[in-house]
Backbone as JSON, one array per atom type, in Angstrom:
{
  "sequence": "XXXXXXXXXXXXXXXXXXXXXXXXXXXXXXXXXXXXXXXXXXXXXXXXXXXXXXXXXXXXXXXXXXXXXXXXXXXXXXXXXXXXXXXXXXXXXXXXXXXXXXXXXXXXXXXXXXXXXXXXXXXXXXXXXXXXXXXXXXXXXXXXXXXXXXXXXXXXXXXXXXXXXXXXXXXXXXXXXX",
  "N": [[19.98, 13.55, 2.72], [16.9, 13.11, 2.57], [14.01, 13.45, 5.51], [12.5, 10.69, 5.48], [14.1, 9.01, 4.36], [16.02, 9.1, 6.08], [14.41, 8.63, 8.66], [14.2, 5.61, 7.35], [16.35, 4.61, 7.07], [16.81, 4.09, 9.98], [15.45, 1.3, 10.6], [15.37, -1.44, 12.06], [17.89, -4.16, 10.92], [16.03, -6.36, 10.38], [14.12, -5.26, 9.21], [14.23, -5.14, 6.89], [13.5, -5.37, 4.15], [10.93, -3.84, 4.6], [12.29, -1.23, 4.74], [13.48, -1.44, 2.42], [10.98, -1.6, 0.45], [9.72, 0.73, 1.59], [10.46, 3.25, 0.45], [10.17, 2.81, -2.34], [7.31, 1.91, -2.59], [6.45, 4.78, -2.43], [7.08, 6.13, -5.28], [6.65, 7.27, -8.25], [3.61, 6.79, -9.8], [0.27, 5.6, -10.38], [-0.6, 6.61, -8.72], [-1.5, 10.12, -7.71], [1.13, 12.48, -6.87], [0.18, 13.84, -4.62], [-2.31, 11.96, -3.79], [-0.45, 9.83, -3.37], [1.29, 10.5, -1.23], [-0.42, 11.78, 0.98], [-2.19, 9.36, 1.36], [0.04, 7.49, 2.58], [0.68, 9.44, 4.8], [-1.89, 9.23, 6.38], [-2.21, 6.79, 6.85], [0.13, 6.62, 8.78], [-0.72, 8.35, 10.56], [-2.76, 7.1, 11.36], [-1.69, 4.45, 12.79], [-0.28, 5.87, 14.93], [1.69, 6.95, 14.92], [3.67, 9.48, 14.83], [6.39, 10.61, 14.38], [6.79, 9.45, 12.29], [4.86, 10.11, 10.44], [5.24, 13.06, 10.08], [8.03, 12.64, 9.0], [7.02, 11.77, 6.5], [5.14, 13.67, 5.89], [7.19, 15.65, 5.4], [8.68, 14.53, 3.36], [7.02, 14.77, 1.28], [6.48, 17.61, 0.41], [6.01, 20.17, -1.2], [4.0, 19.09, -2.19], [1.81, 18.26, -1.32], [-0.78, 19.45, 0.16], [-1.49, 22.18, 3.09], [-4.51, 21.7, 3.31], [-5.11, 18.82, 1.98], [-3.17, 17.41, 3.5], [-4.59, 18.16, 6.24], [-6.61, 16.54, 5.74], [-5.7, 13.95, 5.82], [-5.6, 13.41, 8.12], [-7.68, 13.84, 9.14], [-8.95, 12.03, 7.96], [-7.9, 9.5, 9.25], [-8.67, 10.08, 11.93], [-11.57, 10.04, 11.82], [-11.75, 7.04, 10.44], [-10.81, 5.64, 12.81], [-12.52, 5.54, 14.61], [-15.06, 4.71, 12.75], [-13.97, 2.2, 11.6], [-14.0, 0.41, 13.83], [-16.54, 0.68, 14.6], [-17.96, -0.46, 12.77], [-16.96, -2.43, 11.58], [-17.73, -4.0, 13.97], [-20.45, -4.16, 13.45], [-20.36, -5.53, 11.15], [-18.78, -8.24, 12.21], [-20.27, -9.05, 14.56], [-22.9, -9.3, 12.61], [-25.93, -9.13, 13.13], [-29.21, -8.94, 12.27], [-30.37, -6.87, 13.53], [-28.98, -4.7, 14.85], [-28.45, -3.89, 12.61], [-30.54, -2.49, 12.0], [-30.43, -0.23, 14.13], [-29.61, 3.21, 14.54], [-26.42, 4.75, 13.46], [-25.42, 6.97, 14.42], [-22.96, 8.57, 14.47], [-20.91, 11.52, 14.15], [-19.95, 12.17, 11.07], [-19.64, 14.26, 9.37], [-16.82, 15.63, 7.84], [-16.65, 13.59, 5.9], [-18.14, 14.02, 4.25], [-17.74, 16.67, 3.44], [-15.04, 17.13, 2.7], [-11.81, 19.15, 3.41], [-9.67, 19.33, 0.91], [-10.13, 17.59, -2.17], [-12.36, 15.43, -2.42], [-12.98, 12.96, -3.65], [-10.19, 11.92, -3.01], [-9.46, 12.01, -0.2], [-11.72, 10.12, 0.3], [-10.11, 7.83, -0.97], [-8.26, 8.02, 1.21], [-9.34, 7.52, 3.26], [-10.25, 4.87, 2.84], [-7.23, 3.32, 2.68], [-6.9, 3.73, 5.6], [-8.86, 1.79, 6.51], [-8.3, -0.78, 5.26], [-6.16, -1.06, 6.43], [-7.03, -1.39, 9.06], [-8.89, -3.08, 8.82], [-11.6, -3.35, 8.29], [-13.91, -4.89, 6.29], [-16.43, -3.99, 5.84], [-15.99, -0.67, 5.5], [-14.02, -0.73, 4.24], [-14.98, -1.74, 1.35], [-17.17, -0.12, 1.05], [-15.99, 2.37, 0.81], [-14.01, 1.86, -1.72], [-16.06, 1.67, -3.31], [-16.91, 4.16, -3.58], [-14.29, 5.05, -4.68], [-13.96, 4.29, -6.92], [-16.25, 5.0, -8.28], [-15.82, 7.42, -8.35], [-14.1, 7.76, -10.24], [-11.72, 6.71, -9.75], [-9.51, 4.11, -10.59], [-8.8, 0.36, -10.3], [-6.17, 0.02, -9.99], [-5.42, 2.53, -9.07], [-6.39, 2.23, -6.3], [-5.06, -0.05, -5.42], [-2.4, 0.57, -6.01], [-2.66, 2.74, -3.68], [-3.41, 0.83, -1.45], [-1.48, -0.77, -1.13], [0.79, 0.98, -0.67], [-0.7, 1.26, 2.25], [0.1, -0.27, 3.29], [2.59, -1.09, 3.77], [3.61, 1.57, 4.66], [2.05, 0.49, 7.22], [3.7, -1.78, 8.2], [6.1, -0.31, 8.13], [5.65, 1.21, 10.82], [5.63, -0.42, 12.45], [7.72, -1.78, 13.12], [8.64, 0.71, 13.67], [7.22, 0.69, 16.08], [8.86, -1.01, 18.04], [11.14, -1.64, 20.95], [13.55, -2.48, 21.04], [16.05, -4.65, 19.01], [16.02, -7.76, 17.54], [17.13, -10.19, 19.66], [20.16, -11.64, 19.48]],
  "CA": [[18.99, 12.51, 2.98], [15.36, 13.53, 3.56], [13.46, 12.78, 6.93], [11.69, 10.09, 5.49], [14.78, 8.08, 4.15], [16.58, 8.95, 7.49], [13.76, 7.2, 9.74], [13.93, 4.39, 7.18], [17.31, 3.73, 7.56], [16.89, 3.25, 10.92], [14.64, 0.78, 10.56], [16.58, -2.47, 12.44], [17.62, -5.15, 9.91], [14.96, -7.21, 10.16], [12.98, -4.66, 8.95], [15.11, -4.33, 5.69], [12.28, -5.46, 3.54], [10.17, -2.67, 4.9], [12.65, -0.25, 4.71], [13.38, -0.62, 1.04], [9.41, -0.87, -0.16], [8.95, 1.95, 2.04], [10.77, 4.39, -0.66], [9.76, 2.35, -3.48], [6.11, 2.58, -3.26], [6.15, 6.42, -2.71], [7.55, 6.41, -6.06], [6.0, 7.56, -9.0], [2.6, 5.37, -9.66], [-0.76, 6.19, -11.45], [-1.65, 7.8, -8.22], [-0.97, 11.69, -7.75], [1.66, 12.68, -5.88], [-0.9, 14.09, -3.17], [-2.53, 10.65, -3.42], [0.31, 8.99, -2.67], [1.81, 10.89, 0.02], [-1.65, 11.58, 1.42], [-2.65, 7.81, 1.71], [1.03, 7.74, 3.51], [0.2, 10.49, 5.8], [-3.71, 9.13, 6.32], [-1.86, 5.58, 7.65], [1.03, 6.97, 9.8], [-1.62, 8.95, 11.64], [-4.2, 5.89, 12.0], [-0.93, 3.86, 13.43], [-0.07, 6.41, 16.4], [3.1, 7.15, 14.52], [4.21, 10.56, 14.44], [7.41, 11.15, 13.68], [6.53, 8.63, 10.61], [4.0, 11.11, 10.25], [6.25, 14.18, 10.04], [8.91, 12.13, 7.75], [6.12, 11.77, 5.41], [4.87, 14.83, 5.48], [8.43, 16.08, 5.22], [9.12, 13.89, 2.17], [5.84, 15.33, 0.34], [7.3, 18.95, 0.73], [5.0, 21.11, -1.6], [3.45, 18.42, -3.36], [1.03, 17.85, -0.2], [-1.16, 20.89, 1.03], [-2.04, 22.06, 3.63], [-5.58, 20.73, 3.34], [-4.66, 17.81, 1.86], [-2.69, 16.83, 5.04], [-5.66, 17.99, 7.32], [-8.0, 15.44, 5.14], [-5.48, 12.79, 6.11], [-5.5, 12.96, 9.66], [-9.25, 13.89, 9.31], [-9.97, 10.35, 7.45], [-7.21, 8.6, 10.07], [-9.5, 9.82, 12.93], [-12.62, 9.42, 11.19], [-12.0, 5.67, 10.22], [-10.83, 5.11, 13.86], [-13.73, 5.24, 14.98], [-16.06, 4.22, 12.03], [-14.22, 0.83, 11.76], [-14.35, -0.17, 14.95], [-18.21, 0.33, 14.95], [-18.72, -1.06, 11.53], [-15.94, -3.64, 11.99], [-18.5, -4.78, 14.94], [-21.34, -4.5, 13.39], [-20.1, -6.85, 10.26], [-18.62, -9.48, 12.5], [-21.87, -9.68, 15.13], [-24.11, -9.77, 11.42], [-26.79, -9.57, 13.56], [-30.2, -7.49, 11.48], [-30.74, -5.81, 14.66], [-27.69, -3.55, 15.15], [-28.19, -2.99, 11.46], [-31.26, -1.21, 11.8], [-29.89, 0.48, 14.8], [-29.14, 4.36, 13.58], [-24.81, 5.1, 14.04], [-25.71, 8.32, 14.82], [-21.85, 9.41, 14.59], [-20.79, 12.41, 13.5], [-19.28, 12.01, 10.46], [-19.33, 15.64, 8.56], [-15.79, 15.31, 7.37], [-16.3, 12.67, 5.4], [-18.78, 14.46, 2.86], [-16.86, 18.09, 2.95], [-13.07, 17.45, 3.37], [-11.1, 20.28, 2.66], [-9.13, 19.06, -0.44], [-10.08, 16.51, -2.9], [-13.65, 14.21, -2.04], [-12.53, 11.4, -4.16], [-9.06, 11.74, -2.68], [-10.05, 11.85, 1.08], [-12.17, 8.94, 0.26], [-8.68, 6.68, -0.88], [-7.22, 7.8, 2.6], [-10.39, 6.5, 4.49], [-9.99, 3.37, 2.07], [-6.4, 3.0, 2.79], [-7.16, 3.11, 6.7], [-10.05, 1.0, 6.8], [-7.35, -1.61, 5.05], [-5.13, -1.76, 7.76], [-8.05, -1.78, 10.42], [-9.69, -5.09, 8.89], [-12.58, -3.07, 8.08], [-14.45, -5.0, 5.45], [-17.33, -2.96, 5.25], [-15.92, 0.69, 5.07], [-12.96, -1.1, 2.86], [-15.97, -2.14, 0.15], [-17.78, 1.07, 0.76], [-14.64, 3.52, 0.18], [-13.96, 1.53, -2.79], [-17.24, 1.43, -4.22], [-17.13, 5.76, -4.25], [-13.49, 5.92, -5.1], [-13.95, 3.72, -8.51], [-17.67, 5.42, -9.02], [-15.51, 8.83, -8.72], [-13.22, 7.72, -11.67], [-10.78, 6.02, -9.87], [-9.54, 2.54, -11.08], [-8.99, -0.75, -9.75], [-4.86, 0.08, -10.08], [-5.18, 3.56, -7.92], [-6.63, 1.83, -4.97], [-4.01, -1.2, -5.7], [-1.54, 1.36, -4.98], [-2.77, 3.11, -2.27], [-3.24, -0.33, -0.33], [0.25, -1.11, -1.06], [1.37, 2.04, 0.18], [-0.8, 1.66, 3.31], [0.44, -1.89, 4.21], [4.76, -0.96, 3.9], [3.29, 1.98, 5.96], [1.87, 0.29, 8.86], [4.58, -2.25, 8.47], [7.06, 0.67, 8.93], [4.74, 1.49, 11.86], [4.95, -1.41, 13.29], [9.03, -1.87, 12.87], [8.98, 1.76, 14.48], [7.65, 0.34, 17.16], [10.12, -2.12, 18.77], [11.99, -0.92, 21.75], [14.71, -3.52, 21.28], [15.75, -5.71, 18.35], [15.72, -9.43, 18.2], [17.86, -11.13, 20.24], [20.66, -12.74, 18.54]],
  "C": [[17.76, 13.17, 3.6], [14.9, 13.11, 4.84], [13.38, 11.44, 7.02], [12.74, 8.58, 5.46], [15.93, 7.93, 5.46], [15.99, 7.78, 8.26], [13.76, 6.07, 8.98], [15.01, 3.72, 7.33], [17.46, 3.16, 8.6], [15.94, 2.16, 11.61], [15.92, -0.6, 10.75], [16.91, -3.4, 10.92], [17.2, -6.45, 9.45], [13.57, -6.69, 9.76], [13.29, -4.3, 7.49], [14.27, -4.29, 4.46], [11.4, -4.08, 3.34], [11.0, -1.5, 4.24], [12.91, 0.25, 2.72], [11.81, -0.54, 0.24], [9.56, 0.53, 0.73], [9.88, 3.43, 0.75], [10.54, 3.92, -2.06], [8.3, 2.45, -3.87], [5.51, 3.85, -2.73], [6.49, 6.88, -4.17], [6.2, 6.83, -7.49], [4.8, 5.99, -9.26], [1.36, 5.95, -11.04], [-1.08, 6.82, -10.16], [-0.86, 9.47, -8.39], [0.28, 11.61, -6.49], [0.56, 12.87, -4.4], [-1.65, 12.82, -2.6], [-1.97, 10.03, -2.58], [1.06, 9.3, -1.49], [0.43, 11.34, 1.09], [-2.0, 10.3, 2.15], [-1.21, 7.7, 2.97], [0.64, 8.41, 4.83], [-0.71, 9.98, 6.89], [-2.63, 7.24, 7.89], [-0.79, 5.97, 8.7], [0.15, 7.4, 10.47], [-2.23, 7.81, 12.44], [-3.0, 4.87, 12.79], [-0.03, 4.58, 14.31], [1.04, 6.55, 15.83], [3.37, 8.92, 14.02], [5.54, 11.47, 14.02], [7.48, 9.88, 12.45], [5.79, 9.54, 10.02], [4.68, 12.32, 9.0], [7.33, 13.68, 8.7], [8.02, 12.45, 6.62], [5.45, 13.04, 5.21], [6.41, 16.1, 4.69], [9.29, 16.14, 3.55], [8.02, 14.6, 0.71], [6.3, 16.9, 0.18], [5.82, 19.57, 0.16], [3.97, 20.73, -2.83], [2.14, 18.08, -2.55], [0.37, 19.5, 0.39], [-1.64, 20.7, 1.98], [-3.63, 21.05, 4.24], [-5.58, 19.57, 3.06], [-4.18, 16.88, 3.07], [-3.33, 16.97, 6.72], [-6.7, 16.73, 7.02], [-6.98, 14.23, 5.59], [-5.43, 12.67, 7.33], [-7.12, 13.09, 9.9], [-9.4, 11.94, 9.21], [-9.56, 9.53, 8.87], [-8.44, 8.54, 11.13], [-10.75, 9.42, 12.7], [-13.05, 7.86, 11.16], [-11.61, 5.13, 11.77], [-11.97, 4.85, 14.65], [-14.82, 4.76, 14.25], [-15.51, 2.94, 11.83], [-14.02, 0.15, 12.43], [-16.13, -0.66, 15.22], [-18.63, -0.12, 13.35], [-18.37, -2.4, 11.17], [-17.19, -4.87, 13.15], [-19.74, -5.3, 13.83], [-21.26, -5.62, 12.06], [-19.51, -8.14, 11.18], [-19.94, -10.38, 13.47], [-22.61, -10.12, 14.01], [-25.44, -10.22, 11.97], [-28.01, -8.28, 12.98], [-30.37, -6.5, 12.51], [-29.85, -4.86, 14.83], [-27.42, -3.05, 13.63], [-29.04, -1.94, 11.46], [-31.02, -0.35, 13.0], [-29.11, 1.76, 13.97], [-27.04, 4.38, 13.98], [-25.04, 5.92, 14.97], [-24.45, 8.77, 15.82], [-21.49, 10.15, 13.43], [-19.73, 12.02, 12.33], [-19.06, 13.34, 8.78], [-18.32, 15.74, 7.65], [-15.78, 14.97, 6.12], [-17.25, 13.37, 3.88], [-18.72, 16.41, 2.66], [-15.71, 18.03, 3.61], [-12.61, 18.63, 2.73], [-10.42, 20.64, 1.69], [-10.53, 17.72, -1.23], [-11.37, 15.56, -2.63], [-12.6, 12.9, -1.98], [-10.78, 10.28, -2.9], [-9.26, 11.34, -0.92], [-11.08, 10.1, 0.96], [-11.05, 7.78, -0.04], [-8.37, 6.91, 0.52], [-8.04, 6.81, 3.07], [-10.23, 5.1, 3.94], [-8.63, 2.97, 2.78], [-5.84, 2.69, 4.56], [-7.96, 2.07, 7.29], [-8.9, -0.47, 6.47], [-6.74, -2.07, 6.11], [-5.49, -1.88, 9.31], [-8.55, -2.69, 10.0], [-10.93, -4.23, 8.82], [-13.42, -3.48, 6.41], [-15.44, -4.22, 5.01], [-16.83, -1.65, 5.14], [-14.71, 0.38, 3.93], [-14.2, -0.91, 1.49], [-16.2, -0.65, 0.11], [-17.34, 2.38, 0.19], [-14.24, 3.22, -1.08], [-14.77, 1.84, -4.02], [-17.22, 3.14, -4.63], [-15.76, 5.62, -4.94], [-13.61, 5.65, -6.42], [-15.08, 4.41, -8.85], [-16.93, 6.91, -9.07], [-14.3, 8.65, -9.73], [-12.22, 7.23, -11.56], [-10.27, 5.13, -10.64], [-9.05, 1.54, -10.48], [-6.79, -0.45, -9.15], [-4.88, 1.14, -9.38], [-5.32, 2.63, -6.57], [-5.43, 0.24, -5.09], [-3.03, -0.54, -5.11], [-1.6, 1.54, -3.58], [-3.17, 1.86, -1.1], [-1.55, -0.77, -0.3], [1.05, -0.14, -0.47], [0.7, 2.29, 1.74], [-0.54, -0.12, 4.03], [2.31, -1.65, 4.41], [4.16, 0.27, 4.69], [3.31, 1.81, 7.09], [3.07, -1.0, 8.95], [6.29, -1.61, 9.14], [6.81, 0.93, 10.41], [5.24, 1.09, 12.76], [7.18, -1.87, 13.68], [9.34, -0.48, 14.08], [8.87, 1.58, 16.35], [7.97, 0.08, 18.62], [11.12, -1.56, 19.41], [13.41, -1.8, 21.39], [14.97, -4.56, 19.81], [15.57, -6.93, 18.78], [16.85, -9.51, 18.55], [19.29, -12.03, 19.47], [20.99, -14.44, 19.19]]
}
């Protein structure tokens, strides 16, 4: 049993749901392997989960590179902080804080170390599970103008929602109560 299907077994059983998507949509897809364990990766990071992390990196073995798995903790931290402040500035919707410059560093994001396009799904697939409408749209809008299609990023949201649902299952000091 790999890492990944280890920590999912012990996923209580009220998490049983979770536990079986969570090896179902790592499974073969239209995305790439690297995609898909990537996007994985990209969301365990952005949900403070590290030995989900590690599973998943674990489970990707030599299908995940190096760089690859720096671009997902890159995007994770990246979008932590870009949709918080973009997250704001769409719910205030006030013109004034639009023309206000960011003026955060965001280097990363236009030379990751693997893949553009690909690095751009992670940041997509975190922005998802931060409620970030605007960097959601905006990540979208490059990954489909870089050749994606409407069914990659379909995936990779599906793989970053049984993610942070794993996440979030991980956790729970205690089950429920009977």
């Amino acid at each position: 049993m790999d890492a990944l299907q280890q920590l999912a077994a012990g996923l209580p059983d009220t998490a049983k749901d979770i536990r079986l998507n969570l090896a179902s949509v790592l499974q073969a897809s239209v995305l790439s392997p690297a995609q898909r364990f990537g996007t994985a990766l990209a969301v365990a990071w952005a949900c403070r989960q590290p030995a989900l992390a590690a599973a998943v990196r674990a489970a990707a073995g030599d299908q995940l590179t190096a760089a690859t798995a720096a671009d997902a903790q890159a995007a994770a931290a990246l979008m932590a902080m870009n949709n918080v402040y973009y997250r704001f500035r769409h719910m205030v919707d006030r013109p004034d804080y639009a023309q206000l410059p960011a003026r955060l560093r965001m280097q990363r994001l236009a030379a990751p170390q693997g893949d553009k396009v690909d690095f751009e799904l992670f940041a997509l697939a975190v922005s998802a599970v931060h409620g970030c409408a605007t960097c959601v749209q905006a990540h979208e809008r490059v990954v489909v103008d870089g050749g994606l299609t409407p069914a990659h990023v379909h995936d990779a949201v599906r793989i970053a929602a049984v993610v942070h649902a794993a996440a979030v299952a991980l956790s729970w000091s205690q089950p429920v109560p009977a």
